[in-house]
SELO-700868 format. One record per atom (N, C-alpha, C): z, y, x. Coordinates in steps of 0.1 Angstrom, whole numbers, plus 5000, padded with zeros to 4 digits. Last residue first. Layout:
N
ZYX ...
***
This chain:
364
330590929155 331790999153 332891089157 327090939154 328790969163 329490989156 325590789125 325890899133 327290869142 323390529134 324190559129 324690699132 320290309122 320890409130 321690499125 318589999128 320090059120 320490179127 315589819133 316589969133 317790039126 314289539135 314689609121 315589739134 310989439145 312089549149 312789609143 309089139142 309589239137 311089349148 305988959152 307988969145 308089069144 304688839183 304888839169 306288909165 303289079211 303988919205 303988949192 304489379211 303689289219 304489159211 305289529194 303689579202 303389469206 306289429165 306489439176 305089479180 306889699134 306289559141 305989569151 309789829126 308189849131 307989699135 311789999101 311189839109 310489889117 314990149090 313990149094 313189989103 317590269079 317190149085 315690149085 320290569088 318890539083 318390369087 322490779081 321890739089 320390669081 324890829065 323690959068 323090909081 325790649050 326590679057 325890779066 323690629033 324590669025 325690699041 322190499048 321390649041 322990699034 322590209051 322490299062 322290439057 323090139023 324090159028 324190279040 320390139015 321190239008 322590239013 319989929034 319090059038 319590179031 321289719020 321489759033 320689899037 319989688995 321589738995 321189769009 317289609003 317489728996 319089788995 317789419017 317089489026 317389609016 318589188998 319789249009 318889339017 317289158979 318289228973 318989298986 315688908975 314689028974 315689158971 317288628966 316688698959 316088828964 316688338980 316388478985 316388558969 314788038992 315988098989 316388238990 312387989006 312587948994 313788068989 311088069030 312487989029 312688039012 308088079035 309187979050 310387979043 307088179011 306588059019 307587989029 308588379012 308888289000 308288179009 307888529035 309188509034 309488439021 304888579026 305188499037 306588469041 305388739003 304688609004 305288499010 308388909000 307488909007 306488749007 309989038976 309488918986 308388908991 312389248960 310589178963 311189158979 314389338945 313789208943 312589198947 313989678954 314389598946 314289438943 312089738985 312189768970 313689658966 311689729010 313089809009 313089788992 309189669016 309989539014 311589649013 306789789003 307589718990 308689689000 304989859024 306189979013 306589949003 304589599035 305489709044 305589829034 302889449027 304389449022 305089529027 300189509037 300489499026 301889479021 300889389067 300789579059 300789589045 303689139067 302089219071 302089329065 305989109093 305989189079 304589189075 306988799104 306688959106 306588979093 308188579116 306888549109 306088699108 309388649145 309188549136 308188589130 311088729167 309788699174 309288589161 313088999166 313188879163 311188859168 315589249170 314189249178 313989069174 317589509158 317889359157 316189319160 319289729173 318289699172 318089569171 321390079169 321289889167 319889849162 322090379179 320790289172 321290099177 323590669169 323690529169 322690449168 323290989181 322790859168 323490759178 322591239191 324091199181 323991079173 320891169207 320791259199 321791189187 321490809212 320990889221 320891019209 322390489220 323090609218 321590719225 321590139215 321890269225 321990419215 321289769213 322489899212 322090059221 320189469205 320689589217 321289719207 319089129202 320489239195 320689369207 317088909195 317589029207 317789089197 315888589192 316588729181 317188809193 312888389195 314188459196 314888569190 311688039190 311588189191 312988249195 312287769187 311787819199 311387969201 310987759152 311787709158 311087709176 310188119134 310187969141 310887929152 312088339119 312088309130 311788169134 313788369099 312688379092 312188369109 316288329099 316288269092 314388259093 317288539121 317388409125 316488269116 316788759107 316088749121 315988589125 318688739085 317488709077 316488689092 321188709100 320788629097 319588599089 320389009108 320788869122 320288769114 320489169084 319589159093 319589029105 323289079074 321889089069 320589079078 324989179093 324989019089 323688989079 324389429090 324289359106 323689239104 325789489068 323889509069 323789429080 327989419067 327189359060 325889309063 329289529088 329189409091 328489379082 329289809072 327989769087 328089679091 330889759055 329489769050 328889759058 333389749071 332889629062 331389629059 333489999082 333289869093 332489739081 331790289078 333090189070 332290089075 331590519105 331290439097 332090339092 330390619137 331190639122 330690609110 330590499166 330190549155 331290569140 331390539196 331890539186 330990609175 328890569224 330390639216 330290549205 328790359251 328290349235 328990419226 328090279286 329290389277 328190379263 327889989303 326690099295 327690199285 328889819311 329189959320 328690039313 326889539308 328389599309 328189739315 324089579289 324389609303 326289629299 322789379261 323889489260 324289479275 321689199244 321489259255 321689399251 322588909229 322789049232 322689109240 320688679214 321488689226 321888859224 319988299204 320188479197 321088509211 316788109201 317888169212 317588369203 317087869173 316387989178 317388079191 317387619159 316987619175 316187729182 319087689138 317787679136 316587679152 321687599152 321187479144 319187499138 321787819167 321487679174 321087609167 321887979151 320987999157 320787839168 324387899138 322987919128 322287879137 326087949158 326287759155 325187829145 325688229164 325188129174 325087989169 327188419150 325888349145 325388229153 329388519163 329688419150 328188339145 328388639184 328888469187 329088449174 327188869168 325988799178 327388599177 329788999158 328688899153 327688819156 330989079183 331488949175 330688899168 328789239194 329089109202 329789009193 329189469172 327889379173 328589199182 332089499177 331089489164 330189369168 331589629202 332589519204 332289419188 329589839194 329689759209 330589619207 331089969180 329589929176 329389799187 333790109171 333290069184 332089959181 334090379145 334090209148 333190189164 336090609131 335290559145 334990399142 335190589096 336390549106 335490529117 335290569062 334590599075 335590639085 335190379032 336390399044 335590449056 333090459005 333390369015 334290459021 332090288975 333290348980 333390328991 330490298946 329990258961 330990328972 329690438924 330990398925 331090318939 326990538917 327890578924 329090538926 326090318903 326190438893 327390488900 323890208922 323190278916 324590398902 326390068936 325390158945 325190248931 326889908916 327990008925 327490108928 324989748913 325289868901 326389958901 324689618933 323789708930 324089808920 327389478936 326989588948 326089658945 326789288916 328189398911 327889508924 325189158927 324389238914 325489318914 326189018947 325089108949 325089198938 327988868933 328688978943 327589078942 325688718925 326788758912 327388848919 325188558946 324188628939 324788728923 327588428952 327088518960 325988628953 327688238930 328588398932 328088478936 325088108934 325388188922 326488318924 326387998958 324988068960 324888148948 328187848951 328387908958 327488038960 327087618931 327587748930 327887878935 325087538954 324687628946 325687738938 327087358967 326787468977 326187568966 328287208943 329187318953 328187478954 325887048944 326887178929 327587258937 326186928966 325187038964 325487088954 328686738962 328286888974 327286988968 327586628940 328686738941 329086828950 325586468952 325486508937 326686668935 327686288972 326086418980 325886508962 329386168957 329586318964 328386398969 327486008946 328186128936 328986218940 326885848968 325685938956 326585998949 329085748977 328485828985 327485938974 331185788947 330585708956 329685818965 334785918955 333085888949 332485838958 337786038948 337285948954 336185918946 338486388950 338286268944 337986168949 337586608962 338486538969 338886448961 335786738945 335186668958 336586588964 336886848921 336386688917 336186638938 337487068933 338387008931 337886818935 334687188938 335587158951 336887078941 334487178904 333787068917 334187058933 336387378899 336587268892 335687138903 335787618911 337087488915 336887388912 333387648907 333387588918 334387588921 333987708879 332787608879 332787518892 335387948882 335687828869 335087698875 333188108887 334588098899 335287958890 331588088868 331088048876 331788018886 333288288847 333088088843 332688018860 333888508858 334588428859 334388288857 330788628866 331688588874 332888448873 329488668840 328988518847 330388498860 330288908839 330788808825 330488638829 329889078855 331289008851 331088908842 327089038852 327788998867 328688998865 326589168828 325989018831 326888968840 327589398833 328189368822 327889208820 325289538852 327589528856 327989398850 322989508842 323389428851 325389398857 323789668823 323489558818 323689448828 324089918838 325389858827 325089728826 321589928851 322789878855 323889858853 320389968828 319989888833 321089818841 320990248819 320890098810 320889988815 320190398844 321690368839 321690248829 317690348838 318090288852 319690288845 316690498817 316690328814 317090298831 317990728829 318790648813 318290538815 316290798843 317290788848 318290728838 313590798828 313990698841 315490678844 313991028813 313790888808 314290748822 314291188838 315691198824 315691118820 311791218842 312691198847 314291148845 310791268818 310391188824 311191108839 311391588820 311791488811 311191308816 310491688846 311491658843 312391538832 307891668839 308491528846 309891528847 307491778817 306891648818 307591558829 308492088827 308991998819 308491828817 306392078851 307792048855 308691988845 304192118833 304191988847 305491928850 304592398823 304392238815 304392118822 304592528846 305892488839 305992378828 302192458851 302592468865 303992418857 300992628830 300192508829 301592408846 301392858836 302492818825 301992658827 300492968857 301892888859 301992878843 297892958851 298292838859 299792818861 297593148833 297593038829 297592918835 298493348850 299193348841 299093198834 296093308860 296893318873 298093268860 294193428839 293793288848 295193288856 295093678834 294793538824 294593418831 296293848860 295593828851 295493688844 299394008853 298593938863 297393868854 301794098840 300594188839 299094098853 303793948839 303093978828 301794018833 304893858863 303393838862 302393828850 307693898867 306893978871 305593958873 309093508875 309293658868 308093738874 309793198875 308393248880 308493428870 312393078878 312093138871 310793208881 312892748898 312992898901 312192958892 314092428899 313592518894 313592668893 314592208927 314992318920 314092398912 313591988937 313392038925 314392108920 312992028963 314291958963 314491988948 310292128975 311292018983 311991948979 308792118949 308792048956 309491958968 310392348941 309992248931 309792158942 309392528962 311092518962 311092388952 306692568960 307392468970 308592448972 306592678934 305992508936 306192498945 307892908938 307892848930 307792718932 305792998959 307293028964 307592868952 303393018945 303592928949 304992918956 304293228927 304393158917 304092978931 304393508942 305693408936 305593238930 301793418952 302793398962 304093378953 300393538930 300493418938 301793368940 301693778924 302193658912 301393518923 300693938951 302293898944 302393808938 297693918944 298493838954 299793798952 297394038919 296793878921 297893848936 298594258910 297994238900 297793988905 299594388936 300494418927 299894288913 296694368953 298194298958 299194318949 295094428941 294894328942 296094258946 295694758935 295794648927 295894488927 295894798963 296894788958 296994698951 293194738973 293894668981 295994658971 292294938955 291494768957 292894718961 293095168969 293295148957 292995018949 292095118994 293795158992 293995138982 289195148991 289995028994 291395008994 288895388977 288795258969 289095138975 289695548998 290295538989 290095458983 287495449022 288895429021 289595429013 285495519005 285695389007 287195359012 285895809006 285895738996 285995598995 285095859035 286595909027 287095809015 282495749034 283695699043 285195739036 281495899021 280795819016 282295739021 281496169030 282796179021 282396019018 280496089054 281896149055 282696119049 278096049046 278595949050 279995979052 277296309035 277296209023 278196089031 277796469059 278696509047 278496399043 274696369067 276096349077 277496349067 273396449051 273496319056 274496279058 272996719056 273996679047 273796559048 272796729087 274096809079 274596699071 270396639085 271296539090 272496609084 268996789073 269296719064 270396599076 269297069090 269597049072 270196899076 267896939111 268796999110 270196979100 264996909097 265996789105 267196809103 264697209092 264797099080 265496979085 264197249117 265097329112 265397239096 262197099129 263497089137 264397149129 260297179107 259897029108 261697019116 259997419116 260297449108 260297289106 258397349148 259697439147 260497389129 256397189139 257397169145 257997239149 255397189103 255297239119 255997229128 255796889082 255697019088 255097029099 254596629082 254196669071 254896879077 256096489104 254096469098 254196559088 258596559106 257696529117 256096559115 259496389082 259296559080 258096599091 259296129088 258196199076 257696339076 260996089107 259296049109 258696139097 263296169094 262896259105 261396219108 263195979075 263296079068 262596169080 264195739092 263095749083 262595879079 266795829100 265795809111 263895839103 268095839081 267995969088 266795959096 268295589068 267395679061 267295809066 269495489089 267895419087 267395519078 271895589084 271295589100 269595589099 272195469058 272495649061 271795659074 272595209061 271495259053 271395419052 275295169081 273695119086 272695169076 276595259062 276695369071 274995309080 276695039041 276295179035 276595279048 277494809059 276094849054 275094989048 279494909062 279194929078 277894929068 280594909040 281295009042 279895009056 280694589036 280294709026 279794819028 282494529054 281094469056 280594549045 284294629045 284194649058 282994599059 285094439021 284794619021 283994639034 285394209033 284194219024 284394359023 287894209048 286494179054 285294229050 289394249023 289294369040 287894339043 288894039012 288994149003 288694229018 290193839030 288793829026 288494009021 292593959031 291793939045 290993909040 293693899004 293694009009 292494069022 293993639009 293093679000 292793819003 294693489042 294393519028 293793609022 293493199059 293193349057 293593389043 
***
């Protein structure tokens, strides 16, 4: 209700009391005369005074009207308008922080006046605060650019040099010793590729190629490229996908959706007890693309469910089952799916254990 509608209400209830105390003092007044004249000259005074009774409620009415035309201005020129501009104001701030000059409420009263200035002190605070964040994030990901080149080359340096040494001749103990140098280097690049994708992402240099892509034919190559995982971690990966099912064409740069794909399958596969499963499906519906990677593993619990898109976080129970992880590929992949104007999203299954990661894409 607004303010105004209170204000109506409250005259109106004003207005009926001061016409209910005119009724009660006619009625009153007619008992008195009654007793105290004759009853001819007792009907000729009644007369009278309802007359003027009657005039006092007339002009009593006339008058209320005008004080309420004149209420109703003020209140709408003085308090409602600078309202309403000033919350117009805090919901354009709100959606999408734009800031809109709050004009025309010199004359509004001291309290109203003193909530938007108190309203523009808020916006500067966070503006600036804003500004702060967004410098020590740019700092940040110079620092991270400037680490991830500088570690790249030695580290590409590091795993020739030991795939070289491997075709040496060693003893059994000093090739197991140099495989695993391998495999870690290996794991260092990779975690060196990661950091140069996050500070792509974060200082917009994140380039992609969008192009129909057939989602359908996509997914099926990655479902068989995972299978020697999925067997070795004795988990059944399958695609359920009906022949005949029509899948438009999404749109989208092919490399970055093999990423996330290969993100999601292999973290479904990874984090999935031995005798569980991974279902891969596909459907189209309201100009989307939806890929559905459906795993029957450890899950998410509620407490990690508005960290796990963050930045380097882990989930307990995903430190507990595999050690290995920096806390990096759920956050590039979700800024990949948002960036191509779609979306990655989870729910936890209804029935049974695990998880429902969601990739959803626009038609092309």
């Amino acid at each position: 209700m607004s303010f105004r509608s209170i204000l109506g209400i409250i005259l109106f209830i004003a207005l009926a009391v001061s016409f209910a105390f005119v009724v009660i003092s006619i009625t009153y007044l007619r008992g008195q005369l009654s007793a105290l004249f004759p009853y001819e000259l007792a009907l000729e005074v009644d007369h009278q005074l309802q007359i003027l009774l009657i005039g006092q409620a007339v002009a009593l009415l006339v008058l209320g009207i005008v004080l309420m035309i004149a209420i109703f201005w003020i209140v709408g020129s003085l308090v409602a308008v600078p309202l309403r501009k000033l919350t117009a104001a805090m919901d354009l701030y709100t959606k999408d922080g734009t800031r809109a000059p709050i004009e025309g409420i010199q004359d509004a009263p001291l309290e109203i006046r003193s909530l938007a200035g108190s309203f523009d002190g808020l916006i500067n605070r966070v503006d600036d605060s804003h500004k702060r964040d967004s410098e020590i994030s740019r700092v940040k990901s110079d620092f991270i650019s400037t680490a991830a080149h500088q570690f790249r080359t030695p580290l590409t340096g590091i795993r020739w040099a030991l795939e070289a040494l491997q075709k040496e001749q060693l003893t059994e103990s000093q090739m197991a010793l140099v495989t695993s140098a391998v495999d870690k280097s290996k794991d260092l690049v990779g975690i060196v590729g990661t950091l140069l994708d996050i500070s792509a992402i974060e200082s917009g240099k994140y380039k992609y190629v969008f192009v129909p892509v057939d989602t359908v034919s996509l997914v099926s190559k990655l479902v068989l490229d995972f299978a020697p995982l999925a067997q070795t971690n004795q988990v059944s990966l399958f695609f359920a996908h009906e022949q005949g099912t029509v899948i438009p064409d999404a749109r989208a740069d092919v490399e970055r959706i093999k990423w996330v794909l290969n993100n999601l399958i292999e973290n479904a596969l990874t984090y999935t007890p031995v005798g569980g499963s991974v279902r891969v499906s596909i459907e189209a519906a309201e100009q989307r693309i939806f890929i559905r990677v459906k795993d029957t593993g450890i899950g998410i619990t509620g407490e990690d469910r508005g960290n796990i898109f963050e930045r380097f976080y882990r989930a307990p129970n995903a430190i507990a089952k595999q050690n290995k992880g920096n806390g990096l590929g759920l956050y590039i992949a979700r800024t990949i799916a948002t960036d191509h104007g779609g979306d990655l999203n989870f729910t936890p299954n209804t029935e049974g254990p695990g998880t429902t990661f969601t990739l959803s894409l626009p038609i092309a």
